[in-house]
N, C-alpha and C positions, 0 to 999 in steps of 0.2 A: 343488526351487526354493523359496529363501526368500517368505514369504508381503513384498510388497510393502507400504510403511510408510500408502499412504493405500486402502487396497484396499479396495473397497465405501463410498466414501466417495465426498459428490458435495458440490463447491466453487464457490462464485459467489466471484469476482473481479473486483470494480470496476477500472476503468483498466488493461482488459488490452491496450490496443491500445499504441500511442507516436507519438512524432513524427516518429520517422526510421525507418533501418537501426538492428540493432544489437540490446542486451539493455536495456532500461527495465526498471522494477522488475516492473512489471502482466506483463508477456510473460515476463519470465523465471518469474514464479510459476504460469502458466498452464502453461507446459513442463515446470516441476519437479513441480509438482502431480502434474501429468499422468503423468511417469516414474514416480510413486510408485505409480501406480493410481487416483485419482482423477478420477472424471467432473466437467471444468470447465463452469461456465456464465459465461463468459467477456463481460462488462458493458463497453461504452463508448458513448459518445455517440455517436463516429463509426466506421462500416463500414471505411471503407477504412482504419483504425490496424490493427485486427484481421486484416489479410489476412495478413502475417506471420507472427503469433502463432498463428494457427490452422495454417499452412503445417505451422512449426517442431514442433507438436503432432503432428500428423497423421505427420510426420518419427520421430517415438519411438512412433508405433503409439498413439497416444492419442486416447481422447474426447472432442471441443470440441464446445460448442454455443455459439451466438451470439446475444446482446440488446443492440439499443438502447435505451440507458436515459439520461435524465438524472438522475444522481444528488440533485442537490438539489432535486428534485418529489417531493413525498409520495404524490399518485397513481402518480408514474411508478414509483415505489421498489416500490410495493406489486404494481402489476402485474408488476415483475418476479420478485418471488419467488415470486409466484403462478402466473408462468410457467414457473420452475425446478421449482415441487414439483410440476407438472403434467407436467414432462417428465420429471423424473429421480425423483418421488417424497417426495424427502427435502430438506433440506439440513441437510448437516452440518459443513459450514465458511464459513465468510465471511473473507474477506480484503479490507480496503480500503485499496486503493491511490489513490484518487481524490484530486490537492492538487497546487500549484503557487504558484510564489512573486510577488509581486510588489514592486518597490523602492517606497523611501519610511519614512521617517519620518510620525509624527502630525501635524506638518507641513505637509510637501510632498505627502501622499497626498491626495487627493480620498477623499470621502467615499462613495461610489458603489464605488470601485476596493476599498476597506474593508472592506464589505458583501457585495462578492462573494468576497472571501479567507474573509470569515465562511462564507457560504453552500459553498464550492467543498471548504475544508479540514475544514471543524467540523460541518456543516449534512448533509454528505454522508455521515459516519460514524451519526451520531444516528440520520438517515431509514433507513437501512439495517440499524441495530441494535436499531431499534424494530422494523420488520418481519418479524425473520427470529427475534427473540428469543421470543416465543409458541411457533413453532414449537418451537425447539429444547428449551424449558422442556416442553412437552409431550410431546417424546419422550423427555427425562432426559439430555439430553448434548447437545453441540455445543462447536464454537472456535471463536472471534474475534482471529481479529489483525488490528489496525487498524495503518497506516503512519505514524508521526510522523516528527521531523527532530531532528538533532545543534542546527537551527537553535533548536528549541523546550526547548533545555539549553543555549544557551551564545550568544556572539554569535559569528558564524562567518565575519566580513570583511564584511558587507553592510548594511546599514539597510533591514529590510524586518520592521517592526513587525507587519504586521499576518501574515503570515507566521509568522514566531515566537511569537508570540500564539495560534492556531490550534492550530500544532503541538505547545507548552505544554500548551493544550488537554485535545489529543488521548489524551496520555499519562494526564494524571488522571482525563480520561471513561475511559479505560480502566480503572483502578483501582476507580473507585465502582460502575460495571457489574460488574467481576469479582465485587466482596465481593457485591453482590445477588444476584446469579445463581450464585453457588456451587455452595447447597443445592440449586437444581434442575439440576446435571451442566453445568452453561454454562461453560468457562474463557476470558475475556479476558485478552489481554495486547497487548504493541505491540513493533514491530520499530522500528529507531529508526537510518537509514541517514543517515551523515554522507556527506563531497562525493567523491561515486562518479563515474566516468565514464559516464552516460549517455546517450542520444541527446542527451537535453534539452540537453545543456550546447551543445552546437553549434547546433541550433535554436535556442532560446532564450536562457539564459546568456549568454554570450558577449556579445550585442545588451545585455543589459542592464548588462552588469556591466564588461565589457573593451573598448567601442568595435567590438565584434564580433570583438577578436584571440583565435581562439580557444587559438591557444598560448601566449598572456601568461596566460590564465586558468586553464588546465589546469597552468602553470608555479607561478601562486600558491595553488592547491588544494592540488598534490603538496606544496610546502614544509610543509603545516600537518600532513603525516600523518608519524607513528613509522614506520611499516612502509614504508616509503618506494615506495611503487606505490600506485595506486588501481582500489581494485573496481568491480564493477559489476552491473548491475540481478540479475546472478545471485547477489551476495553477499547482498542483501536476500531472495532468495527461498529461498537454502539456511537462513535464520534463521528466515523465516517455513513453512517448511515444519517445521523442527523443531516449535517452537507448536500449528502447527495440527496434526498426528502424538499418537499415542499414547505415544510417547514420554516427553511433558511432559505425561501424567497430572495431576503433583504442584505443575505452574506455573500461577498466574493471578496478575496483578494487579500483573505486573511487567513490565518491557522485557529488549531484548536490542540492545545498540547495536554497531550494526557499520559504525565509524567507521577501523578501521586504527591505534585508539588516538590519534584527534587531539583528542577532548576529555577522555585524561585528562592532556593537558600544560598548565602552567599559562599560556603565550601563543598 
């Protein structure tokens, strides 16, 4: 039997729970991780997202353990990894999934509503790669894939600045962390999913974006993609599992956008 791609490796994954039924980005990387051999320490706010995800884990014979954490508290940040390297040891991946949109222009956005896309999409990768980076630098190795948006490369049909702002962000705090942390075995990089079908779009989307018609809006997403079908929370996690894998040795400091090719068309 081939030796397994994350075997003896143990992964905290922020935003492993969702909002509904189905594959989110967070839940599918908890299960892919998980199929690879890696022991998840599977990160969200709320218990009952995770009952799924843990389910689905448990389903492929895999390792989950579960933390409440708010991600944009620096004590809560620290106590979690603190609670990971006391259960599992190590950590030796990070994946951040934690971010969410919300509409508006500079505008029409309140200023509050601003602050918390700061805190929720930007705030929540920092606290968490501040934490876990000592460690990893200390043992000479570790991955970081951080989750950014198609929306933080392009305008993607919506006016939601502060959002794309963020996820912009995200991508170039990934770059300046890669080149620092090199030399001590650290690779960042960032998965970069364009408009997938996931839970979210029917909880949320929808309300925002379409009057709540969830099939006008899943109709005007498909028309933006080449590949004429849209993926889902498992196409972000089979990207980010490459990243985080030994595999990609030889990558930091770059993305891997898995959009179905709709931002490389010119409308």
């Amino acid at each position: 039997m081939s030796k397994k791609r994350l075997e003896g490796k143990v992964a905290i994954i922020t935003g492993a729970g969702c909002v509904g039924k189905g594959w989110g980005n967070g839940r599918a990387a908890c299960v892919r991780f998980a199929e690879e051999g890696a022991a998840v320490f599977a990160v969200d706010i709320r218990e009952e997202t995770m009952v799924e995800t843990v389910a689905r884990v448990h389903e492929v014979g895999g390792t989950v353990e579960t933390y409440l954490c708010d991600v944009t508290s620096q004590d809560a940040v620290k106590s979690m990894v603190a609670a990971c390297i006391e259960r599992f040891g190590q950590v030796d991946i990070l994946v951040n999934n934690v971010g969410g949109s919300a509409k508006g222009g500079p505008v029409d956005m309140d200023e509050a509503t601003w602050d918390r896309q700061i805190e929720f999409n930007l705030k929540s990768v920092y606290l968490t790669s501040r934490a876990v980076l000592p460690h990893m630098a200390e043992r000479g190795s570790g991955a970081i894939v951080n989750t950014s948006s198609t929306s933080g490369m392009r305008w993607t049909g919506s006016a939601q600045s502060a959002y794309a702002a963020t996820k912009a962000a995200v991508i170039q705090f990934s770059k300046v962390v890669a080149v620092e942390y090199a030399s001590k075995g650290v690779r960042v990089n960032t998965v970069v999913p364009g408009q997938l079908h996931t839970p979210m779009v029917e909880e949320r989307l929808a309300g925002q974006r379409a009057g709540g018609d969830v099939d006008a809006l899943l109709a005007q997403r498909l028309a933006r993609i080449p590949l004429g079908f849209m993926g889902d929370g498992r196409d972000t996690a089979n990207a980010a599992l490459f990243l985080a894998s030994d595999e990609a040795r030889f990558i930091t400091g770059t993305e891997i956008v898995v959009d179905g090719g709709m931002i490389a068309r010119c409308d």
